[in-house]
N, C-alpha and C positions, 0 to 999 in steps of 0.2 A: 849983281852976282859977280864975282872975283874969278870963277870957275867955268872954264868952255861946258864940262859936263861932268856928268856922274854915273858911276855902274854901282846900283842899287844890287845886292843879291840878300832875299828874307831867307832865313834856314829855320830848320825846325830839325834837331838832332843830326846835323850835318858834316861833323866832326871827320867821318870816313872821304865824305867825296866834298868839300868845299878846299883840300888843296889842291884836286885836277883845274878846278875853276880859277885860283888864281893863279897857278900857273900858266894857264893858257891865259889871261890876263897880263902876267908880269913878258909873255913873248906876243905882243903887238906890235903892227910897226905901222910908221910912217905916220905918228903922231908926237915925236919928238916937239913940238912947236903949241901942243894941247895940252891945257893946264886943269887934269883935272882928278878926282879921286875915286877909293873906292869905298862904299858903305856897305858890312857886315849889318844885319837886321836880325839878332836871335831874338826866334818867339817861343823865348820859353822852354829852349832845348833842355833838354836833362842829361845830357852826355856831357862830353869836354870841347862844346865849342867853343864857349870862352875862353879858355884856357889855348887852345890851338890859335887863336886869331890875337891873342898877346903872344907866344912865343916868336910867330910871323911877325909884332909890333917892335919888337925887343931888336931883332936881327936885319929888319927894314932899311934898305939903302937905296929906295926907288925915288925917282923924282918925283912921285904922285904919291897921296896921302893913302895910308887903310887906318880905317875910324872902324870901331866895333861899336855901335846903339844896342840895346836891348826892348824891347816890346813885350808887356808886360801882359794885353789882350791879346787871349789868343785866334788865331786866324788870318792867314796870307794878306786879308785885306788892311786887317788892322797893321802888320808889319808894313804893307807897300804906301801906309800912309804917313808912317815914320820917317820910310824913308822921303818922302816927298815934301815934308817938314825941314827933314833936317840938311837936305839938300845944300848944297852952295852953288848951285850949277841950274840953269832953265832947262837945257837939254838931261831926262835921266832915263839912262838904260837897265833894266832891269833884265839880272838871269837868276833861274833858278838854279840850287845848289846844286843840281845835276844836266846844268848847262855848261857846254862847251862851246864857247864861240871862237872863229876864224882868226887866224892874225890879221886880219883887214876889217874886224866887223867892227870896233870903234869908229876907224877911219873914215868905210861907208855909211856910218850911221850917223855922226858929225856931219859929214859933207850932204848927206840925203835931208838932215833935217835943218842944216843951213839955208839951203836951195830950196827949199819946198815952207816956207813960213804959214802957210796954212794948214800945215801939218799937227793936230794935234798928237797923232799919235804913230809908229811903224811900227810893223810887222815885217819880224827874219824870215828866212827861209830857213826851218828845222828840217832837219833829218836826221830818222831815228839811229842810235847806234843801240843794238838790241844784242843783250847778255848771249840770248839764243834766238834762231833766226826764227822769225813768225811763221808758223803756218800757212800757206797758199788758202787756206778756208776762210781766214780773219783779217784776209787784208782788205779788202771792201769797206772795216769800221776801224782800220788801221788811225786815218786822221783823226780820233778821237782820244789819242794819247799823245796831246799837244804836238803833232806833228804837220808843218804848214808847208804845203808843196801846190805852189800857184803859177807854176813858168817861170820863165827867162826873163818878164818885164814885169816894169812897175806898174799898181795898178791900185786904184781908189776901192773899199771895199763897199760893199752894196747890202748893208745888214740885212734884210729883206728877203735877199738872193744866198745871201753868202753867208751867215751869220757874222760873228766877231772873230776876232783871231786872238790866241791864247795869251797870255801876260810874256809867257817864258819869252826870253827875246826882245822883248816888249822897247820899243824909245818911245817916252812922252814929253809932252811940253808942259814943265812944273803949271804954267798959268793954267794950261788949258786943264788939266786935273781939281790945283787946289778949288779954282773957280766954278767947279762943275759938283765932282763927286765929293755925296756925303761924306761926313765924318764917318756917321755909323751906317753902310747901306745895308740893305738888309741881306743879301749875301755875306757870308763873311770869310768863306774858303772850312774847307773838310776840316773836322775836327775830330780828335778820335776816332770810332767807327764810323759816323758818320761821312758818307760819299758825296754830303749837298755841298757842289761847286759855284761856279760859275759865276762866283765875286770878279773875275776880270772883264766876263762878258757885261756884266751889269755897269763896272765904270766905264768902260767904251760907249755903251749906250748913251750916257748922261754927256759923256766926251762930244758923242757925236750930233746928239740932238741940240746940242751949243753952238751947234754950225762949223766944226773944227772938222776936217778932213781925216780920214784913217786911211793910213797904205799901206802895200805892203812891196817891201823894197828884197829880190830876190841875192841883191847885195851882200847883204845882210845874214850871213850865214852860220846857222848853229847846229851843233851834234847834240839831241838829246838823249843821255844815257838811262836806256829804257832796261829794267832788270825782268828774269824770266817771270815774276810774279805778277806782272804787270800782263802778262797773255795767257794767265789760265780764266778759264771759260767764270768762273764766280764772282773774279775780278772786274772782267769785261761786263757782265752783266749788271754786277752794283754801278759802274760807270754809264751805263746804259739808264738804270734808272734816275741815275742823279741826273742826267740830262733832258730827260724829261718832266721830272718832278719840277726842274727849276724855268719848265719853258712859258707857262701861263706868267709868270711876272716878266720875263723879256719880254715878250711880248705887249704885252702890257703900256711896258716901258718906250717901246716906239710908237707908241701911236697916240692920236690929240686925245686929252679926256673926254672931249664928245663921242670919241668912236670906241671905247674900251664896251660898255656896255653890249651894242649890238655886235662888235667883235667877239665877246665871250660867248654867247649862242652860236657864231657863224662855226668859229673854230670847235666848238666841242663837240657839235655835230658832225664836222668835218673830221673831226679825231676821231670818234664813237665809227664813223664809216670804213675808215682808213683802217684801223681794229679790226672792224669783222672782215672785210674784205682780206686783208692779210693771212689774219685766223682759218677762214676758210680754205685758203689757195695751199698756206704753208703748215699746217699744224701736225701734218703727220711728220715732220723733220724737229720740229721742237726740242726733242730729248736726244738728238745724233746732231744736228749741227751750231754751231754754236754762232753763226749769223743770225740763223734765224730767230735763237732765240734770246738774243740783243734785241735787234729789233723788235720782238714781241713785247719785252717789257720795255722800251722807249715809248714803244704806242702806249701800252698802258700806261705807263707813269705820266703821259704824257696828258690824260683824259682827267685822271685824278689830280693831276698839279693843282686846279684851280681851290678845288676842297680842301689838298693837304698843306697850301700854304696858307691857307684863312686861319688853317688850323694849330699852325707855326706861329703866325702874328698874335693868336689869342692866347698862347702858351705865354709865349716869351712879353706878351702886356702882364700876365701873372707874376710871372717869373722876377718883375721890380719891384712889388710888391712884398714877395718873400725873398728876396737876397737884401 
């Protein structure tokens, strides 16, 4: 590789906010001596982000590259594998269009993943920058809009305990990715209306079960610009369900195939109990507060995952058949 590193950023109609990103890009410092560039990923925007990322190409007097690729399948994952293609760099930092990182977050993210070689993967320390300030009631399911606040120190993350930490922010080890995660996994990132995530959480799994370490370096820091539609109560709860609809295949994904079986009775009991027991204590708050009923449907989506992804796999088996 010719390249110290790469900042990967996929957009999808990002035309309005991907010039805060390179700006806060283009004022980095203390990387003068780092030879590396940035990769634009459109998937499929229908706005003028092409058009915006050649005018930036035209007027370019930086000493580091900006490439514009296009990704022609749609879904975050299928973009964050273009970029990991088309890379020139082992180390690639990935932000999303509405990531703002630190003037020192290349710096730290070079030197943290120099120094730690069994590092497949880091996690920034996000914080939210919010249109409007969140409600005192919704901060409890606050970290559920990619926002990562773990301390003051580094620390290995314990999927188990901890689950995975979001892409946004994201430094990975080109090997430890291509080597791991499918082409196609079966996550693929939101599509349309559609809320089903957690395409980042899925390549970390594969990431990690490769023996590759995942950390999260508080170093590393990013502003994610969260808009107010992102905290009304319809929003949070579609994000609630997609997180549990998609938790029977994480799941899944950690553990040896001899234990998936007796796992699947242990948990869906334990989920079926964790439901009533909740239902019972909190139901009369359901329709006034809006934790409570996140939570309710996490539980439930979370009982049905295993039926409605059986049910996703036998679609989309169909679904190659007619396209």
């Amino acid at each position: 590789m010719s390249f110290d590193l790469t900042v990967a950023i996929p957009t999808y109609n990002g035309e309005s906010r991907l010039p805060k990103v390179i700006e806060h890009l283009q004022k980095q410092q203390g990387i003068e001596n780092l030879n590396w560039e940035i990769l634009v990923v459109d998937n499929n925007s229908i706005d003028s982000t092409a058009q915006l990322v050649k005018n930036y190409q035209t007027n370019w007097n930086q000493p580091y590259l900006l490439k514009y690729l296009s990704e022609s399948q749609q879904g975050a994952a299928f973009a964050r594998a273009k970029a990991i293609q088309e890379a020139q760099s082992e180390i690639i930092c990935f932000l999303d269009d509405d990531n703002l990182p630190a003037q020192n977050w290349i710096l730290e993210a070079y030197k943290f993943a120099v120094n730690n070689p069994q590092s497949g993967a880091i996690a920034s320390r996000i914080k939210g920058d919010f249109e409007v300030n969140p409600p005192e009631n919704i901060k409890p399911i606050i970290f559920y809009l990619a926002i990562t606040e773990r301390g003051e120190n580094p620390h290995l993350f314990q999927p188990r305990k901890q689950g995975f930490p979001p892409t946004a922010g994201l430094v990975v080890r080109r090997q430890a990715w291509q080597d791991n995660v499918p082409k196609k996994p079966f996550f693929i990132g939101r599509i349309g209306s559609s809320m089903l995530g957690s395409e980042d959480a899925e390549a970390l799994c594969y990431i990690q079960k490769a023996g590759w370490e995942i950390w999260y370096n508080p170093a590393m820091q990013i502003e994610h610009l969260i808009p107010a539609s992102r905290l009304e109560r319809n929003y949070l709860i579609s994000l609630m369900q997609s997180v549990g609809l998609t938790r029977h295949h994480l799941r899944m994904l950690i553990l040896p195939n001899w234990q998936r079986p007796f796992a699947f009775f242990t948990y869906l009991i334990n989920d079926i109990r964790k439901f009533v027991l909740y239902y019972i204590r909190y139901h009369s708050l359901i329709n006034s507060d809006t934790v409570t009923a996140c939570e309710m449907e996490r539980l439930r989506a979370t009982i049905i995952s295993p039926f409605y992804l059986e049910t996703l796999k036998i679609r989309r088996f169909f679904q190659k058949f007619i396209t």
